[in-house]
N, C-alpha and C positions, 0 to 999 in steps of 0.2 A: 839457469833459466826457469821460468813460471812452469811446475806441470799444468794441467789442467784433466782432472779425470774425464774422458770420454762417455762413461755409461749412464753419470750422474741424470735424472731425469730434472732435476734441478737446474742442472748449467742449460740444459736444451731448452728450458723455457724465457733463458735470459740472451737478451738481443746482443749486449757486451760481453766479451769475455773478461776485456780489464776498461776500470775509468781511469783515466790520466790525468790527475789532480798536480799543479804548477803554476810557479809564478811567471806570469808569459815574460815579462821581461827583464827577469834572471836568469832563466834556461833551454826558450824556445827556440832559439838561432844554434842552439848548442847540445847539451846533453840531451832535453827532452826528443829535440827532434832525432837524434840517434836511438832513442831509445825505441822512441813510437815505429821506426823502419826496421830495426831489430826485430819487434813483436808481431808487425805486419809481416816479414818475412816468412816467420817462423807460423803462419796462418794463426794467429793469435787476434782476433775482431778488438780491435780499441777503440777507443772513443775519444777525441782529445778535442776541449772546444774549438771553436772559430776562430783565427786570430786577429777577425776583422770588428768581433765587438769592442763597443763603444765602452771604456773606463767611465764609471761611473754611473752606464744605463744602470738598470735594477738586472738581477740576475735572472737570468733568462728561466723557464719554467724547463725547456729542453735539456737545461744542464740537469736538473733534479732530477728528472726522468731519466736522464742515462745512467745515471749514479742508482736509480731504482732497479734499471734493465742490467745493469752490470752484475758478474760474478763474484769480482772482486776492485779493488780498487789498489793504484800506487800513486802512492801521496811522495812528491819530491818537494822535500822541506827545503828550502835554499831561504838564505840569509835576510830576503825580507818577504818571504811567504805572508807572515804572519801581518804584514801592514797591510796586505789586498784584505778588503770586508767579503769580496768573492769567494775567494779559497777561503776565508773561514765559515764562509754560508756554504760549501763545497764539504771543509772537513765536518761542519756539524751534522749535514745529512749521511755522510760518510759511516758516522759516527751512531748516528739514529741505525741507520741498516744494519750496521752489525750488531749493535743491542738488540734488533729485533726480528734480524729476519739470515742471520748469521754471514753478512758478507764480507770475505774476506779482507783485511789490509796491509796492505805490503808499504813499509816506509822507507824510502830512500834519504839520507842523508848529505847535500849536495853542497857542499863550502861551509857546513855546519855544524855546530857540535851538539851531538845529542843532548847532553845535561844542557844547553842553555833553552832549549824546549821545554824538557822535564822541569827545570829551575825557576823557567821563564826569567830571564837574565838576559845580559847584551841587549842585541838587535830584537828579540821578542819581547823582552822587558818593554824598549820603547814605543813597540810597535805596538803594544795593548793601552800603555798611556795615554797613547794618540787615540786610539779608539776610543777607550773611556772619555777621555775630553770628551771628542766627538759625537757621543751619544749620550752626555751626562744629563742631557734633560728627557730623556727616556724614547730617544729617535730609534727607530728599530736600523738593523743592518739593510 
């Protein structure tokens, strides 16, 4: 399970203890939601979006900010993460944070094989295609 140092004066100025980075409709009915009761349990403060947002709005400004307020973050990579533009507007700030302000990342891998991430192969392979199409006359995410 997550430690989390208690004395850090760091963790106490962050509203999250973890962000819960997922594709809602791979793992929300399932693993995530076990997951997220586990960490509430164990008095662990998570953050896990809305499940009532609209596919397709623009990414809420509230999800950034959590992912800022957070300690750390678990990223549950499942088989078609990488086709939501969300979670990858999710992993890039994810990503920003830790380069710059040291936040932790914990990856879970959930029906998936690590090397086809790192490879970018299978189901990420196609799921960047599709993006590239989609954004090939320079449409932001």
């Amino acid at each position: 399970m997550l430690s989390l140092p208690s004395t850090s004066s760091y963790i106490s100025r962050k509203k999250y203890d973890v962000f819960l980075s997922f594709r809602g409709e791979d793992t929300r009915k399932n693993f995530t939601d076990h997951l997220y009761a586990a960490l509430k349990r164990n008095g662990i403060v998570t953050f896990r979006d809305d499940p009532k947002l609209e596919a397709g709005e623009e990414i809420a400004s509230e999800l950034l900010k959590a992912i800022q307020q957070s300690w750390c973050s678990v990223i549950v990579f499942s088989e078609t993460y990488a086709f939501s533009s969300w979670c990858l507007e999710e992993l890039a700030e994810i990503v920003k944070q830790h380069n710059n302000d040291g936040h932790k990342v914990f990856p879970i891998f959930y029906d998936v094989d690590p090397s086809d991430l790192r490879k970018q192969k299978g189901k990420v392979e196609e799921a960047f295609a599709r993006h590239k199409e989609r954004y090939k006359d320079g449409e932001m995410l």
